[in-house]
C-alpha positions as CSV (number, residue, x, y, z in Angstrom):
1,X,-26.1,12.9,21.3
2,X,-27.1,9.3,21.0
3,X,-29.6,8.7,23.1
4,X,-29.1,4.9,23.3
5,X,-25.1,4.8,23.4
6,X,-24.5,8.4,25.3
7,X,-20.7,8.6,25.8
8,X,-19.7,7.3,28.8
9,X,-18.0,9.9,30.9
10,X,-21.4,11.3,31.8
11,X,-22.4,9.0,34.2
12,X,-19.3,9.9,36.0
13,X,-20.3,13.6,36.4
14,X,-17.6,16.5,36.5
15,X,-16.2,15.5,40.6
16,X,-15.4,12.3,39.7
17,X,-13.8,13.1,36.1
18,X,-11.7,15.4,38.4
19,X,-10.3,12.6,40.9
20,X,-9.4,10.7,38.2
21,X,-7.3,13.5,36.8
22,X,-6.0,14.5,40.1
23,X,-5.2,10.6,40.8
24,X,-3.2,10.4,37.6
25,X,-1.2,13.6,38.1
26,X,-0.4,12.2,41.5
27,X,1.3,8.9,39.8
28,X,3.7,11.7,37.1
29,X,5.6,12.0,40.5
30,X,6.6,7.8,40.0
31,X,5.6,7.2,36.3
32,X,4.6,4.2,35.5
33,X,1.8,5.6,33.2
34,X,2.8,3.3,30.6
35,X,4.1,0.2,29.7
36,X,7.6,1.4,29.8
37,X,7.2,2.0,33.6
38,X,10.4,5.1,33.7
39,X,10.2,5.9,37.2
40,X,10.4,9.3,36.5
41,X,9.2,12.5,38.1
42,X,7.6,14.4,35.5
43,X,5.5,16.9,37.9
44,X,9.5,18.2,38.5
45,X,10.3,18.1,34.8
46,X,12.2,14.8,34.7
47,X,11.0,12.8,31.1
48,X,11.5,9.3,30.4
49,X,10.9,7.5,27.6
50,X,8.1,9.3,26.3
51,X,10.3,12.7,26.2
52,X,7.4,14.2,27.9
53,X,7.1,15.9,31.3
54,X,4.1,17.4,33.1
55,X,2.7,19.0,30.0
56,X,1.6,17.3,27.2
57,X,2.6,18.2,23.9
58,X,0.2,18.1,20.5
59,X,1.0,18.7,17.0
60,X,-2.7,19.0,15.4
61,X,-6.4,18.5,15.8
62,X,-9.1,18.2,12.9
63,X,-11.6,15.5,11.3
64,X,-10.2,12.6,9.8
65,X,-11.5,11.1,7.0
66,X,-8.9,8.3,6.9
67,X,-9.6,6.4,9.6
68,X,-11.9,3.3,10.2
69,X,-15.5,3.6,7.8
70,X,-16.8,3.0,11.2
71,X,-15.1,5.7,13.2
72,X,-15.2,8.8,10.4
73,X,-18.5,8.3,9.0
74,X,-19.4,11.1,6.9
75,X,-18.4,13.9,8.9
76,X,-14.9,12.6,10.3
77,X,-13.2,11.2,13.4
78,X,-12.3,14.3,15.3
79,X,-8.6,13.6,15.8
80,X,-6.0,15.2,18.8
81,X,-2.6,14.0,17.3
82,X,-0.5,14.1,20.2
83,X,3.4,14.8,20.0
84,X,6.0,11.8,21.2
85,X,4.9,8.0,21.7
86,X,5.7,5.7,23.9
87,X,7.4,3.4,21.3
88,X,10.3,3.2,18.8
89,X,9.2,1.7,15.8
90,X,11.9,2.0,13.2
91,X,9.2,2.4,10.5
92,X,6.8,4.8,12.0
93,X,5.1,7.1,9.3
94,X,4.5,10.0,11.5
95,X,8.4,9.9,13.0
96,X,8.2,13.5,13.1
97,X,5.6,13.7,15.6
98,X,6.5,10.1,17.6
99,X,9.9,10.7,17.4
100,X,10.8,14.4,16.8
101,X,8.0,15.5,18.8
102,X,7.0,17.7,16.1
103,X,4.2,20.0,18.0
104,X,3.7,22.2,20.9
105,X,3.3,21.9,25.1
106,X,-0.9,22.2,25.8
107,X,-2.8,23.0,28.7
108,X,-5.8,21.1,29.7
109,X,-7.7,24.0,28.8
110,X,-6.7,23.9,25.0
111,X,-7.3,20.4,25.0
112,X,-10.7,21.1,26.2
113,X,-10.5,23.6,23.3
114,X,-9.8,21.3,20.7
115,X,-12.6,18.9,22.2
116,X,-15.4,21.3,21.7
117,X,-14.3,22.8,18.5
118,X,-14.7,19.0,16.9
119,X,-17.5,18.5,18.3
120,X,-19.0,22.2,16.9
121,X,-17.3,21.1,13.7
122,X,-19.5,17.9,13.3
123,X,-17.3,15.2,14.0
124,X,-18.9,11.8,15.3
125,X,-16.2,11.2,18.5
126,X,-13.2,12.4,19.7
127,X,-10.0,10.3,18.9
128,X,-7.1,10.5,20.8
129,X,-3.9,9.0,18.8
130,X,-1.0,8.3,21.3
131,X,-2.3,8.9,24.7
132,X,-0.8,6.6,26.8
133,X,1.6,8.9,28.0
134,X,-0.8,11.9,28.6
135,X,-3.6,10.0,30.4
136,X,-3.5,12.6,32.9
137,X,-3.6,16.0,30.8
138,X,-6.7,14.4,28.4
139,X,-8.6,13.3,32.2
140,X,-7.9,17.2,33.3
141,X,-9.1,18.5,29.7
142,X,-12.3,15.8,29.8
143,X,-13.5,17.4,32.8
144,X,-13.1,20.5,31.3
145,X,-15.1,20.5,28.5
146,X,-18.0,17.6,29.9
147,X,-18.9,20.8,32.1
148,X,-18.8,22.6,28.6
149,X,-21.2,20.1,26.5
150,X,-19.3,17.9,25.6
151,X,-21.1,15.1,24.1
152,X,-19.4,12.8,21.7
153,X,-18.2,9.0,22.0
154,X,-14.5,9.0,23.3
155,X,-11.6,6.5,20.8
156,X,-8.3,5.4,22.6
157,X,-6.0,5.3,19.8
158,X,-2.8,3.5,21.2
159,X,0.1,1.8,20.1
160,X,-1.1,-0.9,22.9
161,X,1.6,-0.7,25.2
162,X,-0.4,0.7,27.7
163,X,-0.1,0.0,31.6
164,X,-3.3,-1.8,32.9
165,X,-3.8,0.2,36.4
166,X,-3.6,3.6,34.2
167,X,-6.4,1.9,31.7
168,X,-8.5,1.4,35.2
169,X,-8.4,5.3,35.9
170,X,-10.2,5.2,31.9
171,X,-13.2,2.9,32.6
172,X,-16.5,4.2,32.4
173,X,-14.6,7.2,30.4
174,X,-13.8,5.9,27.3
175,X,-15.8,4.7,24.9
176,X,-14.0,3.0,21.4
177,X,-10.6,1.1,22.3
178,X,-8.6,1.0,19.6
179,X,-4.8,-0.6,20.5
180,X,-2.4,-2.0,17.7
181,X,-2.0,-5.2,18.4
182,X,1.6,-4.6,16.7
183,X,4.2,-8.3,17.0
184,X,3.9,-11.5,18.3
185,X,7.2,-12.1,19.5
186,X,9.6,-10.3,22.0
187,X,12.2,-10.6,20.5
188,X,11.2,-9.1,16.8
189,X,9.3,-6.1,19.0
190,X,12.5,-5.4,20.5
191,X,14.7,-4.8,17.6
192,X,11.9,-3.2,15.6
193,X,10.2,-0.8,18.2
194,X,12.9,-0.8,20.9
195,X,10.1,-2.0,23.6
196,X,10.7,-5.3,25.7
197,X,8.2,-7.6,26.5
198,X,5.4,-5.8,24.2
199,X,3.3,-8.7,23.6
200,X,3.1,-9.5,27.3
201,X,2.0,-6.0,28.0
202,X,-0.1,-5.7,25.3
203,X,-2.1,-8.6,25.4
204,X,-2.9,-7.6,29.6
205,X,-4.2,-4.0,28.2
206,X,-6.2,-5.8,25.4
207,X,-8.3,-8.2,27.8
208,X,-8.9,-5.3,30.2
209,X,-10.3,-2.9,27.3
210,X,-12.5,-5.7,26.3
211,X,-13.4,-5.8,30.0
212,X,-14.2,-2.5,30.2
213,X,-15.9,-2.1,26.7
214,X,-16.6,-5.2,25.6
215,X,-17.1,-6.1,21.7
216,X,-17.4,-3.7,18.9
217,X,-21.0,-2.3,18.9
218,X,-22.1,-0.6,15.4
219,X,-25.1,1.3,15.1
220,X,-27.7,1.0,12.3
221,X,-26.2,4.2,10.6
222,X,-22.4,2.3,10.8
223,X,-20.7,4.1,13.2
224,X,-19.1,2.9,16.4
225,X,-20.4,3.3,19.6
226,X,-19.2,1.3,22.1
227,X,-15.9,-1.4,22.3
228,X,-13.0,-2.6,20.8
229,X,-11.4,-2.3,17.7
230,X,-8.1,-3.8,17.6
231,X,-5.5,-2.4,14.4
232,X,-2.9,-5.1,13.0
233,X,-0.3,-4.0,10.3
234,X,1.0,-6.7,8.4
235,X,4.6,-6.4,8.2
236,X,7.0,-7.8,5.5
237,X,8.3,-11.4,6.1
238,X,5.9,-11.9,8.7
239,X,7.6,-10.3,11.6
240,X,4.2,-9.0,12.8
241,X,3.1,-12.3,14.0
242,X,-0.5,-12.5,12.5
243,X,-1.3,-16.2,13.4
244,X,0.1,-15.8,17.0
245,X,-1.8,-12.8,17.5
246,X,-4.9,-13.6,16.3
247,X,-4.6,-17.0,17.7
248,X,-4.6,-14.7,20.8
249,X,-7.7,-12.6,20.2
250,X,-9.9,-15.6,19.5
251,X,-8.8,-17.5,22.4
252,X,-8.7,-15.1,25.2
253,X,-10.4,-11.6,24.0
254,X,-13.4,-12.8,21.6
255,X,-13.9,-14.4,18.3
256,X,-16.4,-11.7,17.5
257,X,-13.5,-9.3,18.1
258,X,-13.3,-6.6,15.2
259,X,-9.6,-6.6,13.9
260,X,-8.4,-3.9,11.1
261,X,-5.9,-6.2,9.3
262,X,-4.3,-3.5,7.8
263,X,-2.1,-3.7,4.6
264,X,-1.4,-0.4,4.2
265,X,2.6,-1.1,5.1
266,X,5.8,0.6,3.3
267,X,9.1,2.0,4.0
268,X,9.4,4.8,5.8
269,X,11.7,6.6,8.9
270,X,14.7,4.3,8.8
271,X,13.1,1.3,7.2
272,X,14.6,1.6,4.7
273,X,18.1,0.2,5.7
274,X,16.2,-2.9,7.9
275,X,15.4,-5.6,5.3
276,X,12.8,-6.4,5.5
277,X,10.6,-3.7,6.2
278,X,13.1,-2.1,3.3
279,X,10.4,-2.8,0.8
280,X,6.5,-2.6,0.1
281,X,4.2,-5.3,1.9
282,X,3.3,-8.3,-1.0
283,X,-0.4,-8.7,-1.6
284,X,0.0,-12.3,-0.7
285,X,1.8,-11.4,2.7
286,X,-1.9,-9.9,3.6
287,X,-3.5,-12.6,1.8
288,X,-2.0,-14.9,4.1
289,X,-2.4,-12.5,7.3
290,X,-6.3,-12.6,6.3
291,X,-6.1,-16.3,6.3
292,X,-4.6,-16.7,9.7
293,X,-7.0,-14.7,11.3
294,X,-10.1,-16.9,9.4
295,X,-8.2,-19.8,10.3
296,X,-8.2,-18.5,14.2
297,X,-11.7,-18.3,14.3
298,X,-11.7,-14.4,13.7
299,X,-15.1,-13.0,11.3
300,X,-15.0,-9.1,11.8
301,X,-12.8,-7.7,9.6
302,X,-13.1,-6.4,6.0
303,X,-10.3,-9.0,3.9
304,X,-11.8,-7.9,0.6
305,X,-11.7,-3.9,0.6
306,X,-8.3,-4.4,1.9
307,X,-7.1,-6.5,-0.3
308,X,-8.1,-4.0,-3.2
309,X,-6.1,-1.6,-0.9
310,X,-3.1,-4.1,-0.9
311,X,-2.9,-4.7,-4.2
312,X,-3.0,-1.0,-5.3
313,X,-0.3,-0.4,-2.4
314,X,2.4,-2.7,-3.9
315,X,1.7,-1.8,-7.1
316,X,2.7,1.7,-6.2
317,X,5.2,0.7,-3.6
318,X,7.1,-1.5,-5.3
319,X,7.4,1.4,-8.1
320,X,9.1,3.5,-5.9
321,X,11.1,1.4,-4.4
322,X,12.6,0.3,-7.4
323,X,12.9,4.1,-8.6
324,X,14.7,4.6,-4.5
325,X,17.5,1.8,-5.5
């Protein structure tokens, strides 16, 4: 445990973890969990747009060792991948879990399972990739296994369309934010990711993780401790929006925000027919994305590592792309 940054659930003690999970349950009667706001009753079985009802589902648990330098460290991000999303994105790489819900229902208790067994395995936090629709079932499992030991820092991996009064239930519980900060326009958001009005909603759940979290806090050994880390993936021809979004970030989150500008795009799910995200992202597309977010005042990002990235990415890509026509 880190005596200096301890995660942040413990101040709350077990009681209060458990209102919080009983508070969220109470709102799967009406859900508006999420930015989607279905309306549904999932404590009677009813699913919306998240295909999920009162159970959450989960496809797999283990330490990553691809995620953020700062977040996997040398013994891994202890990920929960959890099944469905909230989203639609046409070019998802893991469509068989965010779309074909690849994985199986949990109970709090086996989430509490997974928790612990991460933590006994040696990984630096616990990272929770597409929560926003199972807020409920990870605030059950929480309370769980605090009252077990556990210890470690807590990450909020999100697509970003996230509702702010269910982010409320999460402060002084989690630890890391880390939304995708994914278009800049509406309109593009819409056709690519079936979700109206994402950057509206997205930008509301951005300021109040900052408010909760604040900036990105790295410890002396690099890893995370406390705040927000926000994920952009450049998309071909610019739909992504990079200058409006990070004109965003500087002028109403934080110019010491940390943003992952991330060039690790290609083709995938049914990309593959929507020029055009049909083909591998340019090096100078990220380039440029890099330079909008320099020329927005943003500093916390690592331009040259990914750049190395980029480039070996569409030399790769574009290989089999060309082999794919």
């Amino acid at each position: 445990m880190d005596e200096e940054f301890p995660a942040a659930y413990l101040a709350l003690g077990p009681q209060e973890l458990l209102h919080r999970a009983a508070d969220a349950y109470e709102r799967l009667r009406d859900c508006m969990l999420c930015g989607r706001a279905c309306h549904v009753n999932r404590r009677a079985g009813e699913t919306g747009s998240c295909r999920t009802g009162e159970r959450a589902r989960a496809s797999s648990y283990f330490a990553h060792f691809g995620e953020e330098e700062c977040l996997r460290g040398w013994r891994g991000s202890g990920t929960i991948f959890f099944s469905y999303c909230n989203l639609r994105c046409q070019y998802c790489q893991n469509y068989e879990l965010s779309a074909e819900g690849q994985g199986e229902e949990v109970e709090p208790e086996d989430i509490a399972r997974m928790m612990l067994e991460l933590q006994e395995e040696g990984c630096h936090n616990i990272n929770f990739v597409s929560p926003s629709h199972v807020v409920p079932q990870i605030l059950a499992a929480l309370a769980i296994a605090a009252q077990a030991g556990l210890h470690l820092p807590l990450v909020y991996n999100t697509g970003g369309y996230d509702a702010v009064e269910t982010l409320r239930l999460l402060d002084g519980v989690i630890d890391i934010y880390m939304p995708d900060m994914k278009y800049g326009d509406p309109a593009v958001a819409l056709q690519y990711s079936k979700i109206p009005g994402y950057p509206k909603v997205n930008r509301a759940s951005v300021i109040e993780m900052h408010r909760q979290v604040g900036d990105l806090v790295i410890g002396a050994d690099g890893l995370a401790r406390r705040g927000l880390l926000i994920r952009h993936l450049v998309l071909p021809g610019g739909l992504a929006g990079t200058a409006e979004v990070m004109r965003f970030l500087a002028r109403n989150v934080s110019r010491d925000t940390y943003v992952n500008i991330m060039s690790q795009y290609r083709p995938a799910y049914k990309a593959h027919n929507l020029p055009p995200l049909h083909r591998p992202l340019a090096a100078e597309e990220y380039r440029a994305a890099a330079r909008m977010a320099e020329e927005a005042g943003l500093w916390r990002f690592d331009q040259r590592r990914s750049l190395q990235r980029s480039q070996q990415r569409e030399e790769q890509g574009w290989l089999v792309w060309l082999a794919e026509l």
